[in-house]
C-alpha positions in Angstrom: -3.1 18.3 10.5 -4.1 14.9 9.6 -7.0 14.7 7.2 -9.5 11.8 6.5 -8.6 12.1 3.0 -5.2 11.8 3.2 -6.0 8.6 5.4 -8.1 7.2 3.0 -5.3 8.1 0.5 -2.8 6.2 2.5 -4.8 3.6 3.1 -5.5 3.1 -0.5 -1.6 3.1 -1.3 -1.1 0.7 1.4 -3.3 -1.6 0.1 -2.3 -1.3 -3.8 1.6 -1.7 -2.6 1.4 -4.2 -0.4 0.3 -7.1 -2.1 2.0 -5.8 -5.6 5.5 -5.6 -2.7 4.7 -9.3 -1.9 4.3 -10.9 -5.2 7.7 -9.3 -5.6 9.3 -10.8 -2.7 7.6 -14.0 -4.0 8.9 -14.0 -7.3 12.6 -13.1 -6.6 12.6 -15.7 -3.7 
């Protein structure tokens, strides 16, 4: 069973990690 607020959730999470996941790639490189 697949929600739209659990999209909206992982959506959400996606888009708070992935930048916060490449600014630590960034900064150990």
């Amino acid at each position: 069973m697949f929600s739209g607020r659990m999209l909206v959730a992982l959506l959400m999470g996606f888009a708070s990690g992935l930048p916060l996941l490449l600014t630590g790639s960034v900064l150990q490189a």
